[in-house]
matplotlib code that plots the C-alpha trace (Angstrom):
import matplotlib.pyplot as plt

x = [40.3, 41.1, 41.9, 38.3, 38.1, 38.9, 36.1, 36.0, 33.4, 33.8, 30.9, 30.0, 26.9, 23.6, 24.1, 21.0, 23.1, 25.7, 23.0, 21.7, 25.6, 26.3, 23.1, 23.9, 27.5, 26.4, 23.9, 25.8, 28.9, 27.0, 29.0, 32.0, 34.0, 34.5, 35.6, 33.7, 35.8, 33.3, 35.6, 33.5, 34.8, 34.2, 36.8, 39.7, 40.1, 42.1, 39.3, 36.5, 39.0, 39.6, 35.9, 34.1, 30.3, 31.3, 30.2, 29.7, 32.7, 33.2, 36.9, 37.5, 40.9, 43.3, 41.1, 37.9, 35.1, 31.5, 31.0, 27.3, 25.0, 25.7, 23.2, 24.1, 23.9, 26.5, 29.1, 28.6, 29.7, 32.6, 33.8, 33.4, 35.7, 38.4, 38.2, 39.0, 41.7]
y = [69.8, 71.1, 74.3, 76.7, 76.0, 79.8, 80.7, 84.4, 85.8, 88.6, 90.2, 94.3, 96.2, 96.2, 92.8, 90.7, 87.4, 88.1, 88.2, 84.5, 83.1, 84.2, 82.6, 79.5, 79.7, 79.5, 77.2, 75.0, 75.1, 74.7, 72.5, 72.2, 74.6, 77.5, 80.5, 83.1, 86.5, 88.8, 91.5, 94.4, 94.5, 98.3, 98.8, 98.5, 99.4, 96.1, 94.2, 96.1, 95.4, 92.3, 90.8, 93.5, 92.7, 89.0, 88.8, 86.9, 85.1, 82.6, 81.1, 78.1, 78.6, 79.3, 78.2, 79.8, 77.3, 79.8, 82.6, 84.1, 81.3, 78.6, 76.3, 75.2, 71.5, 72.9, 74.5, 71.7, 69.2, 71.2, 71.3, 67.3, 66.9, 69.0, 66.9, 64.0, 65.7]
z = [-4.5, -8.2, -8.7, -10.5, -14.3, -15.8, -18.2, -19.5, -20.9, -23.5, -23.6, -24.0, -22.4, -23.6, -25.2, -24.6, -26.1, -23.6, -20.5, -22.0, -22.1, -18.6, -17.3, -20.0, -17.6, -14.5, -14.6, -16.8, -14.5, -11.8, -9.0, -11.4, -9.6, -12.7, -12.1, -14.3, -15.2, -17.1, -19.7, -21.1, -25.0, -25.7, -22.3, -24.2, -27.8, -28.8, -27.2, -29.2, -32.7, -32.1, -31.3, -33.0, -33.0, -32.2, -28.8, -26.4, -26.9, -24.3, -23.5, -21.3, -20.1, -23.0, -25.5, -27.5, -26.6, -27.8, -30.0, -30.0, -28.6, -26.3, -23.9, -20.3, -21.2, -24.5, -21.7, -19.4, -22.3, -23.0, -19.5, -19.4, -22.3, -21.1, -17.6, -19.9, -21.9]

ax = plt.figure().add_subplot(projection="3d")
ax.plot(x, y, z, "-o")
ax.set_aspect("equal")
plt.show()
């Protein structure tokens, strides 16, 4: 069995767009074995300079995969083409 797919989801409180990209997540990633790590932005000052009012940010492993919107059939997609990568 392969190891969870890390996605992280940057996201901060109060952020209706960040409550639609963690549903969009887990339904998308639904059966494809992700593991979903959820960091608040405004928790750590770098964090909060460094995304600003860009959330959600969403990154799929190393790599920055959503910014703002996304759609489960949009994340599962993106997981598919890493698989073939």
């Amino acid at each position: 069995m392969a190891a969870p797919v890390p996605v992280t989801l940057y996201t901060r409180e109060g952020c209706h767009l960040c409550e639609a990209a963690r549903e969009a997540i887990l339904r998308g990633g639904e059966g494809l074995g992700i593991e979903l790590r959820e960091i608040d932005v405004d928790s750590d000052p770098d964090l909060a300079r460094r995304f600003g009012e860009e959330v959600p940010v969403v990154f799929i492993g190393e790599r920055k995969a959503f910014k703002y919107r996304l759609t489960p059939e949009a994340f599962r997609d993106r997981l598919r083409r890493l698989e073939l990568a």
